[in-house]
Structure formats: C-alpha cells, structure tokens
N, C-alpha and C positions, 0 to 999 in steps of 0.2 A: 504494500500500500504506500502510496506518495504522500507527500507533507504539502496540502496547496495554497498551506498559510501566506501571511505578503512575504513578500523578499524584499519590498523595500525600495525608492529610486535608485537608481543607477550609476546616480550623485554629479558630478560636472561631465561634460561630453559625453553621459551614459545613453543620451537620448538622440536621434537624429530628426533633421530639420529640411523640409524641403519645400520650396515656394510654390505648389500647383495652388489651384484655389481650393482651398474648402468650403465647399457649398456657396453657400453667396458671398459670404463676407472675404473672400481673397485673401487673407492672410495667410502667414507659412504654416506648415501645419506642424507642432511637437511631438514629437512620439516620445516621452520620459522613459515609460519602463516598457517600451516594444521590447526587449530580451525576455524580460520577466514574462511578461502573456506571453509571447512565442512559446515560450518554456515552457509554458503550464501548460498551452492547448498542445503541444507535442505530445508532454506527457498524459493527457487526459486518453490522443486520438490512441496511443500506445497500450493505455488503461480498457479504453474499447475493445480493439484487436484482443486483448487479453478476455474476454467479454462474449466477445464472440465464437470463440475459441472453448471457452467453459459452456456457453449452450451448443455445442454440436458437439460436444463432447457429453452431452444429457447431465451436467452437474445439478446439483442443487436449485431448486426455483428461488429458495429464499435466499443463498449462498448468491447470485447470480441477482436480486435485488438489491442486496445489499452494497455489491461491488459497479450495478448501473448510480444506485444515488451517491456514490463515490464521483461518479464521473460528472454528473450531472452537477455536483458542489463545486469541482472544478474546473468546470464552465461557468458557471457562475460569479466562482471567484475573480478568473481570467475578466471578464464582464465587468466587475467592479472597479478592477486597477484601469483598466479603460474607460470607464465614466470617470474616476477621479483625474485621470488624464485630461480629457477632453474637459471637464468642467477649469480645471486649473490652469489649460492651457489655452482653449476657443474659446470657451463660457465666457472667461475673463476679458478677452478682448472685444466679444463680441458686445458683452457692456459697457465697457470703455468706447465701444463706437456704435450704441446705442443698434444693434443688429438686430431687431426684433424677431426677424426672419430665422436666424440663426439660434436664439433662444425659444422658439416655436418648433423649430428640430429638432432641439436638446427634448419636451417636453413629451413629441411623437417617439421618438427614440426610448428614451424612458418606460412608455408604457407598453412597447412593445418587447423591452427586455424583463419587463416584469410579470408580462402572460406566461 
C-alpha cells in the first residue's frame, strides 16, 4: 500500500512555468507541485493495474474494495494539490485582475471534482 499523504511544494524552481493562455485570462500558467500529482497518479494508475490483476485473478470482493477506495483517495488526493495549485496560483491572479470568467471556472471545476 502507498502513502498518498502531501509531499509538500517543491520549494524554489520545483514548479515549471509556461506562457500559453489559460483559459481567458492569458497568464503563465504554474505548475508548483506537477512532480508531486505526477507521482501520485502514477502510483495510483500502478495501484489499478495491481487491481485488476486481483479480480481476474477471482480474489476477494471485499479485499478488492478495499484496495479500489485506496485508489480512488488517491485521486482525490492528487485533485486536491491541484486545486490548491491553481487556486494559489490562477485564482490569485485572476482577482488581482478582476477575471470573473476565470473565477466562474474555478467554481464549475469544483463541482465537478466533487460529484
């Protein structure tokens, strides 16, 4: 079983930066802890394969639930460091330049990570 607690920023140049537009507001877009989510949804798609391997293999129904809501937390987790991302880093600017449009995405985004 993995650990899919935070890991934490990345700390100075941990994050990369690249100028396309993000959505309406045009700013650079920061990726803080892109290593960190990489790393979790790798380990999560690994935790799958492991997953699916345990039902063709006819293991456990309950064994085999218990090791999906593993995956399924982190995804979720991965999910969270990426809102705290985007809110620290778009969110931020987008009020700093009054981006209503931008803050109306955050808002549809949100409720769609939360179904």
């Amino acid at each position: 079983m993995h650990n899919y607690g935070d890991q934490g920023a990345e700390g100075p140049g941990g994050g990369h930066e690249h100028p396309h537009s993000h959505g309406r507001g045009g700013h650079p877009h920061v990726h803080t802890n892109k290593k960190a989510v990489l790393g979790r949804l790798k380990r999560a798609s690994g935790h799958l394969q492991s997953i699916i391997r345990m039902i063709e293999a006819d293991r456990d129904c309950a064994e085999v639930l218990v090791q999906l809501a593993a995956v399924r937390a982190a995804i979720n987790n991965a999910g969270k460091v990426l809102l705290r991302d985007h809110i620290a880093e778009c969110i931020s600017e987008a009020v700093a330049h009054d981006d209503k449009d931008k803050i109306a995405d955050l808002s549809k985004a949100i409720e769609q990570f939360m179904k």
